[in-house]
N, C-alpha and C positions, 0 to 999 in steps of 0.2 A: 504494500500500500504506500502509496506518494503519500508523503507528508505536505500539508494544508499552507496558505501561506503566512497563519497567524505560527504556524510551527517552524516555519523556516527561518520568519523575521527573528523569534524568541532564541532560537540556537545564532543566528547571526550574532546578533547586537549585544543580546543579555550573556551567553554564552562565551561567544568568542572574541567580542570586545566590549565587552564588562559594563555597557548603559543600566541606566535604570528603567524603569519600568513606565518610567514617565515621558521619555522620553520614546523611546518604542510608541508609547501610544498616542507622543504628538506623528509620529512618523508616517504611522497607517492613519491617522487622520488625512492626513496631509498628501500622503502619495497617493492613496487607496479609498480615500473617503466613508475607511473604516473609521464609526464611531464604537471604539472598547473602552468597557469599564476596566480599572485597574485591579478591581477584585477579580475580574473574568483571566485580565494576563495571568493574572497571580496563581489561582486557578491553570489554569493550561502549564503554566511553566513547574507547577508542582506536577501536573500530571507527565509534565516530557523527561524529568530525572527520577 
């Protein structure tokens, strides 16, 4: 299974170059016109490790 792009951004940014979570979620706002709660990241990124 491909991983999603709220999974790929979380291993990118949070992962491999150490942002926060706020940050991520100006991001997908911004590129993606993903509107995410930060409990949702928080959520997902507990579920990716």
């Amino acid at each position: 299974m491909k991983p999603d792009l709220i999974t790929q951004t979380l291993k990118t940014y949070f992962v491999e170059k150490g942002k926060n979570l706020k940050v991520i979620q100006r991001y997908l706002s911004v590129k993606y016109k993903l509107i995410m709660d930060e409990k949702v990241l928080a959520k997902r990124l507990q579920n990716l490790t």
